[in-house]
N, C-alpha and C positions, 0 to 999 in steps of 0.2 A: 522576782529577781530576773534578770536578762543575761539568760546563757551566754556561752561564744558563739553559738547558732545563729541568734538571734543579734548579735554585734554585728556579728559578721553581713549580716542582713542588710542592720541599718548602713554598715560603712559603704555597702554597694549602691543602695539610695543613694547616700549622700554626695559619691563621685557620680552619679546618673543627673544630677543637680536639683535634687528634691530640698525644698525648703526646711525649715529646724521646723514650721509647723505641721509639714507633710511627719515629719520625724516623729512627733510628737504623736501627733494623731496614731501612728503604728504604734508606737510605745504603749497609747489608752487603751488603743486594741487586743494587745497582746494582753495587759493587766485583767479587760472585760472579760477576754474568752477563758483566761486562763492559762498562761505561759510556762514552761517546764521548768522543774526544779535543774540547779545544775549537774544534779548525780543523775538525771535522764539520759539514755541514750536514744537518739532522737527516731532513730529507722526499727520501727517494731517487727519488723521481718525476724521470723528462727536466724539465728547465726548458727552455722551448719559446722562441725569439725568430724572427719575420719580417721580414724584411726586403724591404722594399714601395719597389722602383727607379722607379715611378711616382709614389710621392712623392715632391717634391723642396722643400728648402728655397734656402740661398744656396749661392753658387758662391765655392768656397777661395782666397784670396789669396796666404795660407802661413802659415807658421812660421818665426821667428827669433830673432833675438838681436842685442845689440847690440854695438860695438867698446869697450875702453878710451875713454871720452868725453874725460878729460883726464892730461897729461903724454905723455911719447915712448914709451910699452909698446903696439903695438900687434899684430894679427895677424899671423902669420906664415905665409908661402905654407904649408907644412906643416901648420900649425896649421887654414887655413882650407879645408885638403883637407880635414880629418879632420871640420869642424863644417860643410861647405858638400858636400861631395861623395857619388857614388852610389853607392862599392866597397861590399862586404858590410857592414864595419868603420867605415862615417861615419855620419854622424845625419842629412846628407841637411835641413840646414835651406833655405830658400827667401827668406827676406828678411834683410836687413842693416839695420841702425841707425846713425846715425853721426849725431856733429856740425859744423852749420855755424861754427866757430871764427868769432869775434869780430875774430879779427885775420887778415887774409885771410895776413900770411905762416905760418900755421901751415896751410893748406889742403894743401900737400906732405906733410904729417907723413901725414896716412892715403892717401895717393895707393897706397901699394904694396897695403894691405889691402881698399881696396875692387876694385881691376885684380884681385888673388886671387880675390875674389867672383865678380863678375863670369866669370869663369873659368865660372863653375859653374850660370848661368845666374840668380842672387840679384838680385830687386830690391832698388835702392837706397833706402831711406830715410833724409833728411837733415834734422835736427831743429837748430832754432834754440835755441839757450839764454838769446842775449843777442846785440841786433843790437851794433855798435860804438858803444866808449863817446863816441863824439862826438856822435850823432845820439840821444842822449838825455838826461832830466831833469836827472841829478846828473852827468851826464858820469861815468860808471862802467858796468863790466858786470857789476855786481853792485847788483841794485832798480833803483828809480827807474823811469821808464817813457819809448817814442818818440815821440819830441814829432812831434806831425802833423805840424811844418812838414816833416817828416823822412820823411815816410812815403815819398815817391818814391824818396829817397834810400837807405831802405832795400831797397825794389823792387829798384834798380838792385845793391844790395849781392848780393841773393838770386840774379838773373840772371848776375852776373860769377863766384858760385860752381857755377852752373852751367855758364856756357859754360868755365870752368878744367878743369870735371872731365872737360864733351864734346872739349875739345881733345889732353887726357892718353887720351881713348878710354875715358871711364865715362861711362853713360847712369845720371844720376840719376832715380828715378823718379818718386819725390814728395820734395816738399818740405813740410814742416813748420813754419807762421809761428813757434810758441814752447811751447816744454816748459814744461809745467806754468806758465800764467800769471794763475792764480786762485789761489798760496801765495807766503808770502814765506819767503825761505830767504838762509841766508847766505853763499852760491854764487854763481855768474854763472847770472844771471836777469835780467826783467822783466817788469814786471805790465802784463797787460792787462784790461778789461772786456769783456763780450759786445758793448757799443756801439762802443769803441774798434775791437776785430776787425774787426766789420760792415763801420765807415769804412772800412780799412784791404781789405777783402777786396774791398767796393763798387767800388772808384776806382786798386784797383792790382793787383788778384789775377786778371785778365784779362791785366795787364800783363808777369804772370810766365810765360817761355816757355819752353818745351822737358820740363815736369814737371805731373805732379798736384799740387795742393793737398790739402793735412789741415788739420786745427784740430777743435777749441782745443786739442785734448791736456789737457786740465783734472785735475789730479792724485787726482779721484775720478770721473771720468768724467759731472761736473756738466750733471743731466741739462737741468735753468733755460737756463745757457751754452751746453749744444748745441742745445738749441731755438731760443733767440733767432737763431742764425747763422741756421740751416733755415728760419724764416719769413722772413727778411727776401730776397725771392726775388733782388735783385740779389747777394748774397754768396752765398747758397747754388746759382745759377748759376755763381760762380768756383769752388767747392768739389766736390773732387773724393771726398775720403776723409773720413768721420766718424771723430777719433782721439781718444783717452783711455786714462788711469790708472786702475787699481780700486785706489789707497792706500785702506783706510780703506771703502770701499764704491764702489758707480757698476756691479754687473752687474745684469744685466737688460735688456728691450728697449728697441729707440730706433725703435719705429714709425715718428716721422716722418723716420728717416734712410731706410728702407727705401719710406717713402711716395714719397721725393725722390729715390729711384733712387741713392742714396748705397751707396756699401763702408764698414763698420762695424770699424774696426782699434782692437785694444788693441794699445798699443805701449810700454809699461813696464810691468814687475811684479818683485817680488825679494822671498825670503823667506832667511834667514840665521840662522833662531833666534835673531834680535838681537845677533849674536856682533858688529858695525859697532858698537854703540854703547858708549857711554865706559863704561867698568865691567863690562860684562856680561863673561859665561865662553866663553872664545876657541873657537872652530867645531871644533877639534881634543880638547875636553874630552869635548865630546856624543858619546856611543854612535853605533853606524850604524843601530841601530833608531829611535832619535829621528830622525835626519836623514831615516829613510826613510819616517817619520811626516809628515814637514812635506813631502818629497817630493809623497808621495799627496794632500796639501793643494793645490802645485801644480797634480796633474792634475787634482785635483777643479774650479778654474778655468779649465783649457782644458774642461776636457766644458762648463761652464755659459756659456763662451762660444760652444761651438758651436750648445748647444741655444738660446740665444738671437738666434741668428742673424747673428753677428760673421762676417768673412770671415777674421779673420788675428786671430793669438797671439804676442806681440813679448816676451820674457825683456828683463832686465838685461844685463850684460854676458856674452858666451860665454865668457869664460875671466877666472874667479875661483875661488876654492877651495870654495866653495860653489853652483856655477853648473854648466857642460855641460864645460869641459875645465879642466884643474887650472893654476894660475898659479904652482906654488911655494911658496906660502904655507898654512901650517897643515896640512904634513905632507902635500900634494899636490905631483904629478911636472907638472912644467911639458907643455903637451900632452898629459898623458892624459886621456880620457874618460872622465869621474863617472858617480854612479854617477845623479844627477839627469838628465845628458847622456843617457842610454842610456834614461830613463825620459821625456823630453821626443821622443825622436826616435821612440817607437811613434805619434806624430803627426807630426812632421815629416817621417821617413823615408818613408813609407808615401803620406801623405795628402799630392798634389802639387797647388800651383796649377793651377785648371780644372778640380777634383775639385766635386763636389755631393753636398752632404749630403742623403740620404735616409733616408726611418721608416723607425725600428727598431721593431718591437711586442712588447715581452715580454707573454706568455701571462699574467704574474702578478707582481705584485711583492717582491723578493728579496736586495733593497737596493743591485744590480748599478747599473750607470752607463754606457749604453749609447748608444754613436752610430754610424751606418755612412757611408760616403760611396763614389760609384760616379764611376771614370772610367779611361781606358786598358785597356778590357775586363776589369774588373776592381771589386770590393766589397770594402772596406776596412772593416771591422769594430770598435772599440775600447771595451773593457771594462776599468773601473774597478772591482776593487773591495775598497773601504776596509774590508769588515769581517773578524772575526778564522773565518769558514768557508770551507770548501772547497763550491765548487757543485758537484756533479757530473752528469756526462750533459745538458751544455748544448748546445741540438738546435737548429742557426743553419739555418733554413728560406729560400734564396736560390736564385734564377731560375737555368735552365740551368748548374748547378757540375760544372764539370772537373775542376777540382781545389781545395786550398786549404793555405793554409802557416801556421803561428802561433808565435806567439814570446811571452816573456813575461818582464817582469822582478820581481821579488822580494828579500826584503832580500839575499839569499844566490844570486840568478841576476842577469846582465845581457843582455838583449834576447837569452834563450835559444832555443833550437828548439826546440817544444815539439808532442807527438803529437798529431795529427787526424784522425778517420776519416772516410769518406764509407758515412752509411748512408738508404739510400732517398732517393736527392736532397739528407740533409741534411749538416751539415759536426755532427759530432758531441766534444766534447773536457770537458774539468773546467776547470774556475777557481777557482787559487790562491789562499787565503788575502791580503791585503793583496797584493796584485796590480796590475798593469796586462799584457792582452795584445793583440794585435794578430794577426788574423785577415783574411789577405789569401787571395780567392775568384777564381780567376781563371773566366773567363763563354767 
């Protein structure tokens, strides 16, 4: 087989005006001696990376996923060992998503799935979709928007579903004014503007007790909207969590949330091969190499959140057939862990709130996608990488190493055990082709 190396080769010949048999002749050459597989990476040099615990960037929130937002399908103790907990065998997530229902008698329907959580040590995040439809415009929970005279009213709404959850023995953590309220959609919503929030955060977002505050959640992480909150220095004194969507775009930094001493959460994202929409070819059609294509897409958004100094990385739902455990549908085992689950958890499992991410320095650039983070005497290591070679002899140079452990997932491996050596201080191993591993250093 003839790499891009080796393309690359011939196409330089060919403008040098070597003839198709001069080509040829290379081509026999290459067959004779023995030409490299395309998973080679062709420069056998150590690729060197430091890791400098003296750096540091933000401090980890977590990782999560969110519950069934609507109808009665929701987590199951089982289910939420397997995506919340710390045996060999779970993913080990750290934050929960949930919604504030509209109609407070629906607040019992997730009572069992958050108490599970909880269980496991997960903060709660409870996200608004749409206050109740009396206390706004069209009287519906779907558009329209909360009429100020409402706004107290809604206050009070937010605090009865908190002291519900503190009375059942669930500590909600934050609360969420409103999912996505710069799009209209034909769902249970409502629209807000940066000014209306303000009002709203100004004159009642001190009023909300027992929870952090987020906003806007703005469904591309609208950086205009996250602004406008942050200077207005009465709301951004109520404001506890900076939250958003990357639909569509919104990564990148938010200086002045980090200026204002703010936590920087993405707390929705979901990719599906568009198998949700009307028409398209059902999620069970696509190969597992596509899937584990759009997979590595995924990660490549949690690395760009960390390198841009997010505290937390919030999934779609935990359990859909395209998500972290299987729901039944489209040819997945109700509770088992995917293959995307096993491939989200070399962050979740590893990397625990109160972790800090610190510089990684590669030696040279190699197309790799490297973040480290130190806490619990311990360097957590995570390498992306998206393209089709094998690194080898990558030499992770880290302070006082006892020992170190790594795992790796692959289209054909799930969060394997994979060989490490310790040479001269350093933690020495390869990296697979289309890969993610996770390299934990214990100090």
């Amino acid at each position: 087989m003839i790499n891009k190396y080796s393309l690359k080769s011939m196409k330089a010949n060919k403008r040098s005006g070597y003839s198709f048999l001069s080509l040829w002749f290379c081509f026999a050459l290459l067959l004779i001696t023995g030409c490299k597989k395309e998973s080679d990476k062709p420069d056998p040099d150590p690729f060197f990376v430091t890791v400098n615990v003296d750096s540091t960037y933000q401090t980890i929130a977590g990782f999560g996923g969110a519950n069934k937002i609507w109808g009665t399908q929701f987590l199951k103790p089982a289910e939420a060992k397997t995506v919340f907990g710390s045996d060999e065998t779970d993913l080990g997530l750290s934050i929960f998503r949930v919604r504030i229902a509209s109609d407070s008698n629906e607040w019992p329907l997730i009572l069992e799935s958050v108490k599970e959580a909880q269980k496991y040590g997960v903060k709660i995040l409870a996200s608004s979709w749409s206050p109740p439809a009396n206390l706004k415009s069209n009287n519906s929970t779907i558009g329209g928007y909360l009429l100020p005279e409402n706004y107290g009213a809604f206050k009070d709404y937010i605090n009865s579903f908190v002291s519900y959850m503190s009375s059942n023995g669930v500590n909600i953590y934050a609360i969420s004014v409103q999912n996505e309220p710069d799009i209209q959609v034909s769902y249970e919503s409502c629209s807000w503007t940066s000014s209306t929030m303000i009002d709203f955060l100004k004159n009642y977002g001190h009023l909300i007790v027992g929870t952090k505050i987020a906003a806007p959640e703005s469904f591309n992480f609208n950086k205009v909207f996250t602004n406008e909150l942050l200077n207005d220095f009465t709301a951004a004194e109520n404001l506890d969590i900076v939250a958003g969507h990357i639909y569509g775009g919104g990564m990148g930094t938010i200086p002045l949330a980090r200026q204002k001493g703010k936590e920087i959460w993405m707390t929705e994202y979901l990719l599906n091969l568009n198998s949700g929409n009307s028409g398209s070819p059902a999620w069970s059609s696509y190969s597992e190499s596509e899937k584990w294509n759009e997979s590595l897409q995924m990660l490549h958004t949690i690395h760009e959140a960390m390198t841009y100094n997010w505290n937390a990385y919030i999934w779609w739902y935990l359990q859909r057939y395209y998500s972290f455990i299987g729901d039944g549908e489209q040819g997945t085992i109700n509770g088992e862990i995917l293959k995307r689950g096993y491939a989200f958890s070399h962050f979740s499992k590893y990397i625990k709130p109160g972790f800090v991410r610190v510089k990684a320095i590669p030696a040279k650039s190699i197309g790799l996608e490297i973040t480290a983070y130190k806490g619990n005497n311990q360097i957590v290591v995570v390498i992306l990488n998206q393209n089709n070679y094998l690194v080898n002899n990558l030499n992770l140079e880290v302070p006082s190493v006892t020992s170190a452990s790594a795992w790796e997932t692959v289209l054909n491996l799930n969060r394997s055990k994979k060989e490490v050596n310790l040479s001269g201080g350093k933690v020495v191993l390869n990296i697979s082709p289309k890969s993610i591993t996770t390299i934990v250093v214990e100090l």
